[in-house]
C-alpha positions in Angstrom: 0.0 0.0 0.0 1.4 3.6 -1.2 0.9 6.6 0.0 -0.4 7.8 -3.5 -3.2 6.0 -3.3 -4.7 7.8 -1.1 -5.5 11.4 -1.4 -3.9 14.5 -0.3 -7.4 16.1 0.5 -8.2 13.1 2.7 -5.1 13.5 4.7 -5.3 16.8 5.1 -8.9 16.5 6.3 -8.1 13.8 8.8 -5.0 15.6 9.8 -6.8 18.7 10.7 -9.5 16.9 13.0 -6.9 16.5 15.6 -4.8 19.0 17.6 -1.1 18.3 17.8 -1.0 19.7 21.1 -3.9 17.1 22.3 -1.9 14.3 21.0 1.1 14.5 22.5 0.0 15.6 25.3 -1.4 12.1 25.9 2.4 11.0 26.0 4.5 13.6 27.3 3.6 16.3 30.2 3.4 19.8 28.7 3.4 23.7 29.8 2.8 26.1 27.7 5.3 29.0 27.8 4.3 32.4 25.4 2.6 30.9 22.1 4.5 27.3 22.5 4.2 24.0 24.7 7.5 22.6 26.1 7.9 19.6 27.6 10.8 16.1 28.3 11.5 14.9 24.9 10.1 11.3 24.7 12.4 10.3 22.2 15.7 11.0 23.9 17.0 11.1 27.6 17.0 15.1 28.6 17.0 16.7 32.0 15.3 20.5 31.2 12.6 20.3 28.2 14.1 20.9 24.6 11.0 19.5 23.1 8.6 22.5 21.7 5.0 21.5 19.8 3.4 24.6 18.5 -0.7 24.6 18.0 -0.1 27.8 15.4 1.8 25.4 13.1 1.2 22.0 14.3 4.4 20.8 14.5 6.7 19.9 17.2 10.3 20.1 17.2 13.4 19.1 19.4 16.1 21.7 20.4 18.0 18.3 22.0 17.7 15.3 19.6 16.5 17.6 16.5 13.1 14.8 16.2 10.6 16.8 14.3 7.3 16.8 11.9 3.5 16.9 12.7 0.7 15.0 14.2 1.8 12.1 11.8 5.3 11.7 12.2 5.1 12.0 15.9 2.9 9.1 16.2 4.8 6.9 13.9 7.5 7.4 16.2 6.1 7.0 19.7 4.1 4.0 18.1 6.2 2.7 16.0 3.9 2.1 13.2 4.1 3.2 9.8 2.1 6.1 8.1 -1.0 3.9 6.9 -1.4 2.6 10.4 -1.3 5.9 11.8 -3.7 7.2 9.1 -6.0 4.3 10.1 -6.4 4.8 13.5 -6.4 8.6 13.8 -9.9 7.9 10.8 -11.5 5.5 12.8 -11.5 8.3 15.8 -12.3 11.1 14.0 -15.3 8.6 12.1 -13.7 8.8 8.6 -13.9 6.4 6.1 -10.5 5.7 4.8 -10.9 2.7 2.5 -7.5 1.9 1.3 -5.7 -1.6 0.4 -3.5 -3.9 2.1 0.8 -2.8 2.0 2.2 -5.5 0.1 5.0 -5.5 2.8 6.2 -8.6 4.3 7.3 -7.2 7.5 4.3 -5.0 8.2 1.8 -8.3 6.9 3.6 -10.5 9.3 3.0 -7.8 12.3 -0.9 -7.7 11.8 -1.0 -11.4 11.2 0.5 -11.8 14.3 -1.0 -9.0 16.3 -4.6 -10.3 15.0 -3.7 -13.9 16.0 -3.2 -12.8 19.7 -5.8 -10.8 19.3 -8.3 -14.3 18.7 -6.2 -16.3 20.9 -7.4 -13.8 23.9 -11.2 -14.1 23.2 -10.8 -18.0 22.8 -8.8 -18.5 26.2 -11.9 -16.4 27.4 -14.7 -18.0 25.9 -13.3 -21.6 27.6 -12.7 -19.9 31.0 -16.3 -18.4 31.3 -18.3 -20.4 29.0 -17.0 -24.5 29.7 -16.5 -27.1 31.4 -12.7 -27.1 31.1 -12.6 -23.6 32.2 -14.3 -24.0 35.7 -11.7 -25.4 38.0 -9.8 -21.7 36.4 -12.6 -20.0 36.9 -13.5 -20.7 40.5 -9.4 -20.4 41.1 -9.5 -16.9 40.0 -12.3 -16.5 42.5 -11.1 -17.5 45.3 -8.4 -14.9 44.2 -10.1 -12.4 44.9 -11.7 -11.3 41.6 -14.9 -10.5 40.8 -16.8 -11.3 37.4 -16.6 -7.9 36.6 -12.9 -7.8 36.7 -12.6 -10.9 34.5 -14.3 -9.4 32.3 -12.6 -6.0 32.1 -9.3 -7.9 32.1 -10.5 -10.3 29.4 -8.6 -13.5 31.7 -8.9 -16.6 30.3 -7.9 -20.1 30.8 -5.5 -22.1 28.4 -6.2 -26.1 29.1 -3.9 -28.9 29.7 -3.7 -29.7 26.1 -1.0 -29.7 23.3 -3.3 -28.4 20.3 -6.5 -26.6 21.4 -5.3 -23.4 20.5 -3.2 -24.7 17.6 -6.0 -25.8 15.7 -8.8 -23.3 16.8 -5.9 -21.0 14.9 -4.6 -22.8 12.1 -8.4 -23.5 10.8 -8.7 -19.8 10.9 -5.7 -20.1 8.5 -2.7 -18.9 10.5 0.4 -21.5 9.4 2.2 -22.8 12.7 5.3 -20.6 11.9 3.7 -17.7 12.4 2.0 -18.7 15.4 5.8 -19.8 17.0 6.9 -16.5 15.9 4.2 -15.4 17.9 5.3 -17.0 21.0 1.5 -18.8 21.1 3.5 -22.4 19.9 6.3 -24.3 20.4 8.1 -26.1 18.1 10.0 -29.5 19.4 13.2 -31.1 18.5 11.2 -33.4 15.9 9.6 -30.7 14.6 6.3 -31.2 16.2 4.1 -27.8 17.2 2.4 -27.5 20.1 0.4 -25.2 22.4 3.2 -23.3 24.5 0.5 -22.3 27.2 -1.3 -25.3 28.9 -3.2 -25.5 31.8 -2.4 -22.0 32.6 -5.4 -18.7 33.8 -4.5 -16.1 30.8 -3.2 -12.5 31.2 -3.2 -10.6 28.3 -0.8 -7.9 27.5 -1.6 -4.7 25.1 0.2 -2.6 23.5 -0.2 1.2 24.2 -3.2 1.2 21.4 -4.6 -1.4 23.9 -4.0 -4.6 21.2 -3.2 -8.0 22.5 0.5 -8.5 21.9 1.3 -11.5 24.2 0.4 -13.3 27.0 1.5 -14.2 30.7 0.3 -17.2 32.3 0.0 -18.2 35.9 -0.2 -22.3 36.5 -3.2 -23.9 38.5 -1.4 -26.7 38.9 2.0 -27.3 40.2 3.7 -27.0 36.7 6.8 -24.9 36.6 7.4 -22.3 36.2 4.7 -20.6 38.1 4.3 -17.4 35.9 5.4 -17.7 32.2 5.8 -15.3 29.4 5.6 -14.4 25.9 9.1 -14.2 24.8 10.4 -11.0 22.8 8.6 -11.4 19.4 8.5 -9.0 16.8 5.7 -7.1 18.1 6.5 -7.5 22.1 9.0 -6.6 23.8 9.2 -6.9 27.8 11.5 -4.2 28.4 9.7 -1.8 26.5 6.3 -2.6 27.8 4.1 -2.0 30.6 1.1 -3.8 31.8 -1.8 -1.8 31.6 -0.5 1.3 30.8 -3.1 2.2 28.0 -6.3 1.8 30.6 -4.1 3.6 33.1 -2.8 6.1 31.0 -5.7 8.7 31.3 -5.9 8.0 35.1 -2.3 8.6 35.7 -2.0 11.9 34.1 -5.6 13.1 36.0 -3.9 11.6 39.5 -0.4 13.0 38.5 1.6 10.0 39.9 1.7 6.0 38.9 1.7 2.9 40.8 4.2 0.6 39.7 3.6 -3.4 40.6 5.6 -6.5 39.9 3.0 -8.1 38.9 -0.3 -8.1 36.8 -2.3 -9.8 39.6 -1.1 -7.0 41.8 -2.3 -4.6 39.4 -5.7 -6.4 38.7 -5.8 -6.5 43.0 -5.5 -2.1 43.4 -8.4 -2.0 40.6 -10.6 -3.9 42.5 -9.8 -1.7 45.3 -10.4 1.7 42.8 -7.1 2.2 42.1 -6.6 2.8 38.1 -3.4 4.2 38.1 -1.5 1.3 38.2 1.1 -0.2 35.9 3.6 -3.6 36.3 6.4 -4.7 34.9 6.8 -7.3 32.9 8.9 -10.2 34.3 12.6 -8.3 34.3 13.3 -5.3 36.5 12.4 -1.6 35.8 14.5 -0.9 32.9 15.5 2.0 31.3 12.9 2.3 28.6 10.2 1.5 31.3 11.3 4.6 33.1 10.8 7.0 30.2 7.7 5.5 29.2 6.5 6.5 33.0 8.2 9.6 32.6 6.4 10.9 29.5 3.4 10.3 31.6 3.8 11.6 35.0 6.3 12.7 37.4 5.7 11.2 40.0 6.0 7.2 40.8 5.3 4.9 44.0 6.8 1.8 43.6 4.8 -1.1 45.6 6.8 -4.3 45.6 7.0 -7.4 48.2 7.5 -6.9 51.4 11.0 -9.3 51.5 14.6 -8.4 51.0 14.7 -9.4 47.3 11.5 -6.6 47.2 12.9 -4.2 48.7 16.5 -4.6 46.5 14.2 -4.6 43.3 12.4 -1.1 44.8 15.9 0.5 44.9 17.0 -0.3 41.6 13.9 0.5 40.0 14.0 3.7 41.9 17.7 4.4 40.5 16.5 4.1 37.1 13.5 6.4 37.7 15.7 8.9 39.0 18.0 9.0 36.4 14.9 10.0 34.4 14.5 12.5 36.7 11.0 11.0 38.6 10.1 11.9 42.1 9.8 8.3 43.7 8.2 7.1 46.8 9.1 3.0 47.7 6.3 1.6 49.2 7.1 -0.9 52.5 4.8 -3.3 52.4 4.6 -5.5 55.8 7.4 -8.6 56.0 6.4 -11.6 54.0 3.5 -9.5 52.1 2.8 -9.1 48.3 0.6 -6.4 47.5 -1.9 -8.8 45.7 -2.0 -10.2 49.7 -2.1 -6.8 51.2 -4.8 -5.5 49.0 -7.2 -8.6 49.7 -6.8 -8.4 53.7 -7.1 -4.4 53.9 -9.3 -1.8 53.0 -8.6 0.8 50.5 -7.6 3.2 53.4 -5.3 1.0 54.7 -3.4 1.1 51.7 -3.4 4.6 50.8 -2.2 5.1 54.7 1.0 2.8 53.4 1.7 4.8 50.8 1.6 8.3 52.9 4.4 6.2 54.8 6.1 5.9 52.1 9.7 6.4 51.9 12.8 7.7 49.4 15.3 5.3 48.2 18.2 7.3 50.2 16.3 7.0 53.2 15.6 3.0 52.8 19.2 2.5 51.9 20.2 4.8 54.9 18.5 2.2 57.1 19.8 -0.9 55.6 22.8 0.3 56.2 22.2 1.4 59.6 21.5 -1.6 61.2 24.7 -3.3 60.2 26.5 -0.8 62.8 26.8 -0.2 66.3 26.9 3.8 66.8 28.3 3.2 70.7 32.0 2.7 69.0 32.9 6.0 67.0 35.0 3.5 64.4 31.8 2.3 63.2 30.1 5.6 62.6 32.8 7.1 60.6 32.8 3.5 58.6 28.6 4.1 58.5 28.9 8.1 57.6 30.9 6.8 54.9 28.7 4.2 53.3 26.3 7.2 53.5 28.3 9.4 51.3 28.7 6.9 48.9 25.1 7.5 48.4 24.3 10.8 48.8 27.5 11.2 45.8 24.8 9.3 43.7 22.3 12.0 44.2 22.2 14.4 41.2 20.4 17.5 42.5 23.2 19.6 44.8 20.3 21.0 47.2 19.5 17.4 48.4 22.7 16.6 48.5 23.1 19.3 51.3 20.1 19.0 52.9 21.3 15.2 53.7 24.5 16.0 54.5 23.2 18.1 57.2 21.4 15.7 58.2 24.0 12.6 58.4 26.4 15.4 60.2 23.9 15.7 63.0 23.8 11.8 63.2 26.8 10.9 63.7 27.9 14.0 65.1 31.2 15.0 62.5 31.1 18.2 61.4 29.7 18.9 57.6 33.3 20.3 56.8 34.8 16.9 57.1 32.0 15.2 55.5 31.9 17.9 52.3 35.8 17.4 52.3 35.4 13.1 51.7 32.2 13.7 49.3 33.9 16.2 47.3 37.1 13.3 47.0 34.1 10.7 46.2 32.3 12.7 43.9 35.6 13.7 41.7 36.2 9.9 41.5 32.7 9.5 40.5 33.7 12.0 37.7 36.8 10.4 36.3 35.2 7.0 36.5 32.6 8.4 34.2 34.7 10.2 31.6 36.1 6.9 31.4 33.4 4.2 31.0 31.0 6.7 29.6 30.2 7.5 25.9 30.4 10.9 25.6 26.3 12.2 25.8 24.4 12.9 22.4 22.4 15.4 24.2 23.7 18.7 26.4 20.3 19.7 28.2 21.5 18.8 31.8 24.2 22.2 31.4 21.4 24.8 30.3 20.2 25.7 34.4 16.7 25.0 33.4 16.4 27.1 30.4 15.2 25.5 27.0 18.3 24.7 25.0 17.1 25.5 21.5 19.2 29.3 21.6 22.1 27.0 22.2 21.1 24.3 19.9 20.8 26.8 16.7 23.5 29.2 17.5 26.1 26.4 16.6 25.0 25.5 13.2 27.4 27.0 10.8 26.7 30.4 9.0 26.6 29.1 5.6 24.1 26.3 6.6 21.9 28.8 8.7 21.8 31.3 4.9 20.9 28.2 3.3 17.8 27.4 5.6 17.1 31.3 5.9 16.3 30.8 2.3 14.0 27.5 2.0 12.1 29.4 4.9 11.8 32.1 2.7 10.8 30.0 -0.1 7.8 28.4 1.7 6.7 31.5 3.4 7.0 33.8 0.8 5.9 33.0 -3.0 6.9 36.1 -4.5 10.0 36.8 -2.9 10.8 33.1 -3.0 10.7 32.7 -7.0 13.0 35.3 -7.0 15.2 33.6 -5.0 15.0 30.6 -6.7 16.1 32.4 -10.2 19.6 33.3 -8.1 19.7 30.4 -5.9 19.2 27.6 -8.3 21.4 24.7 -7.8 23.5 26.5 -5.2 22.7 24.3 -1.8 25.5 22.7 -0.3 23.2 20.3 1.5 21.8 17.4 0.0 18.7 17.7 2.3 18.6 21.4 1.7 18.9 20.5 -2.5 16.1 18.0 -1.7 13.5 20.3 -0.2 14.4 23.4 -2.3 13.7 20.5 -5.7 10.2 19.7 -4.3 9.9 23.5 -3.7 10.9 24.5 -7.4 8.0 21.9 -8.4 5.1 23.4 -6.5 6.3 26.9 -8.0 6.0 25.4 -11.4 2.6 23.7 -11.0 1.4 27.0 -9.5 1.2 25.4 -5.7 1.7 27.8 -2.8 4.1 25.5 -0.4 3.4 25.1 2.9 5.3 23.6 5.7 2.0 20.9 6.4 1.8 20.2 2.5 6.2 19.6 2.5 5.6 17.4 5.4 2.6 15.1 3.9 5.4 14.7 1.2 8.0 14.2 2.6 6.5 12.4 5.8 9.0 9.2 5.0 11.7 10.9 5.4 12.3 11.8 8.9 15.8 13.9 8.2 13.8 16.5 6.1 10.7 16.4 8.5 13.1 17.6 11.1 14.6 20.3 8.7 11.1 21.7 8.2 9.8 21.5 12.0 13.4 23.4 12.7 12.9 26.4 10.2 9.8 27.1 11.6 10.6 27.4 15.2 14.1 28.8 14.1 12.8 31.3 11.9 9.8 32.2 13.7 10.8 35.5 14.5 12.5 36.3 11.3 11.3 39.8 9.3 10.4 38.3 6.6 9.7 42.2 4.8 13.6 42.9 5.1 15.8 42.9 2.5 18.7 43.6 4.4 18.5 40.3 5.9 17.9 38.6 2.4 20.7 40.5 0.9 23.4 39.3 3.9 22.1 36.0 3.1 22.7 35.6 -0.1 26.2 37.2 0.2 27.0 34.7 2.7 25.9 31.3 0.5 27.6 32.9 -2.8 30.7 33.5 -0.6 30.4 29.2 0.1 29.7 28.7 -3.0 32.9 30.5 -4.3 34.6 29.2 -1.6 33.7 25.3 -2.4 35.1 26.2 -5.9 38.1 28.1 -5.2 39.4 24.5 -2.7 38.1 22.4 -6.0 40.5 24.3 -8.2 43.0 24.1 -5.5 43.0 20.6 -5.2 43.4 20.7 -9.2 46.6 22.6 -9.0 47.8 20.6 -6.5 48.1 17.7 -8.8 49.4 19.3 -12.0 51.9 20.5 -9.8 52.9 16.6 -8.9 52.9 15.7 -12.5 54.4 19.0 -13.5 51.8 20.1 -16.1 53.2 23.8 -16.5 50.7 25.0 -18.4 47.5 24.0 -16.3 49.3 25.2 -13.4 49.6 28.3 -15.0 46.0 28.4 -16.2 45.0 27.0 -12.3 47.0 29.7 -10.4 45.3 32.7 -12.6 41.9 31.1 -11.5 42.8 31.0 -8.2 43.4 34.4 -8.2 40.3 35.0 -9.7 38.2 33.5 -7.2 40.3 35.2 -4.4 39.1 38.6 -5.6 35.9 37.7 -5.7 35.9 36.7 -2.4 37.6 39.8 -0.7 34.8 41.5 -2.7 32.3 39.9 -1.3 33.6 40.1 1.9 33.9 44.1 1.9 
């Protein structure tokens, strides 16, 4: 399927229905500063927000990572689906029609194939657990869990039997081939090359994407097979470290509430809705990784993490919390009583209860700080100075210097040393910290964490060469200005020293000649496969936006500066000419070469003065 095939007018149409600002504000936390929202870029780690979205223009545009395009373009990339899928789903909500065929893509065909597979193999599993006899042993099991009907049913559990080809066949009849289906991760495939159900005798979680489509499965065993919980595999539409369980019903509850709960588990999750909690998310059997974080980021900052109430839950909270932090959340770590899940806790306690455990919440420094408390005895000063330094390896850890102090203060009351000494052997542990980094570290792609909390784009733009800036000062001209922009083109012509500049200023020319006034929303629909020119066009309008468009000073200086690279690229072409006819001592070239050289030297200085 091609994006020709459909028309422009029908884009357009279904691109206007939505506001960009709407949309990506169901990702990523905005504010709105003079005519243009800012918020963390989701598509790059940042401390201070670089990334802009303007509701004038309907574009957004990173100062940090340079991502840019419109309501399109951001949602192939936060989704990770291509145009037409977009296009799809953004008609069905608006209530267009958009009748269009099937991409005769083998990668894309395989994804909906197996997407729509799961997608069957969820309503089955839930069809035997409510409506037969081999789903009733499941059934009353998940009842004397704890869960209601209701929440069955919202969840859409089901029950996988102890067979080997239930599902198998109910699927390949349907006419899925068994590859596929191991691809999925719903078979197996055995050393003789038998397939088989990989999920038997087993109640049925399903996992959605953020679009809230099946993707894959966990399952918990009634019996005493092992493991006790398994998973889906990584496929090629799942991926456990870049998923969260029920993110897209919580989504809309955690940006109302401002903060998340994050479970272990998906019973634990299931549990706090029952109670009326519906901001609630869980990972998906690993720990909190980084990609987890920034998915919670984009959504809230804020996080309580409510894990089991044992040492190996407690560890889990703290590395989870690290991660968070890097990503610059606020998080609480719920302590749950000893020996207590929160799927437990949640069944024997009232909603109260619970929302008195997290009040009591505490930070990670503060948990750590009592681990290692108890290992020493303050009545011998040798062990607090050993303890205030175990404490200072992780106040070092702390990024923001105002917390750093504030604990500081407080570990120099506890122990009694005085905050001198303790700044003297943090500064020593924080310079180590430093040159351990420069070393093991890749230098960063992105500078936000040195702007002081101002929006880096000033920075960002200031650094692109002169020449390069002339050359964009130009195509903004072009689009924004017909008139002035034809003329432009007569002296401009072939003159770009970027490809991507050439590019966009070709596809200009062409709307010129077919009498089409360009726009930056009609350059994006065209070039909206191309990401590197989508982020050139979302960059000239935010970089340009307060450019004097009426001045022909400015247009002048610009053009002076682009013929002065142009002569410039010529006069190191001619250079690099003489250079070899002076190797293979060609007189007269040489003498032909150096009297061009001159040439172009004048021309130069001309320019110049």
């Amino acid at each position: 399927m091609t994006r020709e095939r459909i028309p422009d007018e029908l884009i357009e149409d279904i691109r206007t229905r939505f506001d960009i600002v709407d949309i990506v504000g169901r990702y990523i936390e905005l504010k709105k500063k003079g005519r243009t929202y800012f918020g963390l870029c989701p598509f790059h780690s940042e401390k201070t927000p670089s990334f802009a979205v303007s509701a004038e223009k309907q574009i957004y545009h990173c100062f940090g990572c340079g991502s840019g395009g419109n309501v399109f373009s951001f949602l192939m990339n936060i989704e990770g689906l291509n145009f037409i899928e977009i296009l799809k789903n953004l008609s069905d909500e608006a209530g267009i029609e958009l009748s269009i065929k099937e991409e005769n893509n083998e990668e894309v065909q395989l994804k909906k194939k197996l997407i729509e597979a799961h997608e069957l193999a969820a309503k089955y599993y839930h069809y035997i657990l409510l409506e037969t006899e081999m789903g009733k042993d499941a059934y009353k099991y998940l009842l004397n869990r704890g869960f209601t009907k209701e929440t069955i049913i919202d969840y859409q559990l089901g029950f996988a039997p102890d067979s080997f080809d239930i599902l198998k066949k109910f699927l390949v009849k349907r006419g899925f081939e068994q590859a596929q289906l191991v691809e999925a991760g719903l078979l197996s495939k055995s050393k003789n090359d038998k397939y088989y159900d990989r999920f038997r005798n087993r109640v049925m979680f399903p996992i959605a994407d953020s679009q809230g489509r099946v993707i894959a499965f966990g399952g918990r065993t009634i019996g005493n097979d092992e493991p006790k919980y398994l998973n889906t595999s990584d496929t090629l539409i799942y991926n456990k470290s870049k998923n969260l369980y029920n993110l897209h019903k919580a989504r809309p509850f955690i940006r109302a509430s401002g903060s998340v709960l994050v479970f272990e588990g998906y019973i634990d999750v299931i549990s706090a809705y029952q109670k009326g909690i519906n901001n609630s998310i869980a990972t998906l059997g690993t720990s909190l990784t980084i990609e987890q974080a920034r998915i919670i980021r984009r959504n809230t900052e804020k996080a309580y993490l409510v894990y089991d109430g044992d040492d190996a839950g407690r560890d889990a909270a703290i590395r989870a919390s690290t991660v968070l932090e890097s990503e610059k959340a606020e998080v609480t770590i719920v302590q749950l009583p000893k020996g207590m899940d929160p799927d437990d806790f949640l069944q024997k306690n009232s909603l109260t209860d619970f929302e008195e455990l997290i009040e009591k919440g505490t930070s990670r420094y503060h948990l750590q700080k009592q681990i290692i408390r108890d290992k020493y005895s303050f009545d011998i000063g040798e062990e607090k100075v050993k303890y205030a330094m175990e404490i200072l390896d992780i106040i070092a850890d702390i990024e923001q210097a105002p917390k750093r102090e504030y604990f500081l203060k407080e570990l120099s009351k506890e122990v009694n040393l005085s905050e001198d000494s303790l700044i003297d052997e943090l500064k020593k542990k924080l310079l180590k910290q430093k040159n351990k980094n420069i070393v093991k570290k890749p230098a960063q792609k992105w500078n936000n964490h040195i702007n002081y909390g101002k929006h880096s784009h000033n920075q960002s733009i200031s650094i692109i060469p002169a020449y390069q800036k002339a050359e964009r000062e130009i195509l903004w001209i072009m689009i924004n200005d017909a008139e002035k922009g034809k003329k432009l083109a007569e002296k401009i012509r072939a003159n770009f020293q970027y490809p991507e500049h050439s590019l966009l200023a070709a596809k200009i020319y062409s709307y010129y000649e077919d009498g089409i006034t360009p726009s930056i929303s009609k350059l994006l629909l065209d070039f909206q496969d191309q990401p590197d020119i989508c982020k050139l066009l979302s960059s000239l309008e935010f970089q340009f936006e307060q450019y004097d468009k009426d001045s022909n000073k400015n247009i002048d200086s610009t053009l002076l500066i682009i013929e002065k690279r142009k002569l410039e690229a010529e006069l190191k072409s001619l250079q690099s000419e003489l250079e070899i006819a002076t190797k293979t001592g060609k007189q007269d070239m040489i003498v032909e070469l150096l009297k061009k050289i001159q040439d172009y030297q004048k021309k130069i200085k001309l320019l110049i003065k």
